[in-house]
N, C-alpha and C positions, 0 to 999 in steps of 0.2 A: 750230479757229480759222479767218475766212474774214477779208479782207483787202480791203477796198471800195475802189476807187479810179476812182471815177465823178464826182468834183467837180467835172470842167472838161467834165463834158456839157451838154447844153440839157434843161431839165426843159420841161414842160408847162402849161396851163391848164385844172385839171380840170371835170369839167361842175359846173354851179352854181356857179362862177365867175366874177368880171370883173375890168375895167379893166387888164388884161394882168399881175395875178399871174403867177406859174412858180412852179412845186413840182419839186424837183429829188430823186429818191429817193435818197438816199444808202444808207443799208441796207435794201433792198426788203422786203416781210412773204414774200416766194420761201424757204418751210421754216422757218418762224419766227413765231412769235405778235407781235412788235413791228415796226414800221418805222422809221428814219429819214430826214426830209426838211430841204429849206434851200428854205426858202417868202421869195422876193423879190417883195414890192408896193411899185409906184411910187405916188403921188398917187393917190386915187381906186380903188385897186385890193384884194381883197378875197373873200370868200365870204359867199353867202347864209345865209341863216337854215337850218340843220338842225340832226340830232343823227346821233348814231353808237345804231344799239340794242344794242350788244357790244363798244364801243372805249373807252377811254381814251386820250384827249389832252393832254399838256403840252404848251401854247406857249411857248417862249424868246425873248425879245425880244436879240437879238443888235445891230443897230444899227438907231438910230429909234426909232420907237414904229408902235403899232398899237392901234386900237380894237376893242374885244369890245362886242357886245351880244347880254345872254340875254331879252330881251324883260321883262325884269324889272330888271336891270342894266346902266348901260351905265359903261364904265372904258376908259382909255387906261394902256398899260402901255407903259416906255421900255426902254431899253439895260438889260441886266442884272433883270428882272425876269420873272417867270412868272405862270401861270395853270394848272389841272388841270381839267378839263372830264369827269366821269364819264360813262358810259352814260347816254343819254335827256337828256341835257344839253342843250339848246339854246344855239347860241352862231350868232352873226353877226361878219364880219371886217371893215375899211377903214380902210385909210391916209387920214389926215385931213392927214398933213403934207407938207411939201414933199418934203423927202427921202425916197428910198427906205428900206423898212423890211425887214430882215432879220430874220429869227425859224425858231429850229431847233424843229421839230415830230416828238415822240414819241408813237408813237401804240400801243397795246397790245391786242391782243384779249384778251378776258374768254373 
């Protein structure tokens, strides 16, 4: 058993990133094929266009909403709502609303 107790630290703004996202690691992938994070985007804020060639991503829309676009697809998912993003997935992120959007992101190596 490991016991995370990192919630009330300052996450980051990872590269290919903007509008002042933070991703906050809650359960790091440090000996472990998953992560978990708590991804807060204000207005405007979001990730560019990529993929993962080896991850699996569930996004959790915790409070707000948040926009996905796979270049094929574009959806806004609100409070209480998910998404799974396979390997080679292309997706895109941004908050389109006023409020901040909260979304817990699981992420899995293949």
């Amino acid at each position: 058993m490991k016991i995370f107790k990192d919630g009330n630290k300052t996450g980051i703004t990872p590269p290919n990133h903007f509008g002042g996202l933070n991703v906050l690691d809650i359960v790091p992938f440090a000996g472990s094929n998953f992560a978990v994070q708590v991804s807060k985007a204000p207005k405007g804020g979001g990730g560019e266009m990529h993929h993962h060639d080896d991850m699996t991503q569930v996004f959790y829309v915790v409070e707000g909403a948040l926009t996905f676009d796979t270049g094929k697809e574009r959806f806004t998912l609100s409070a209480g709502q998910a998404v799974v993003f396979e390997p080679l997935d292309p997706h895109y992120t941004i908050n389109e609303q006023e409020e901040e959007c909260v979304s817990l992101v699981i992420s899995v190596k293949q």
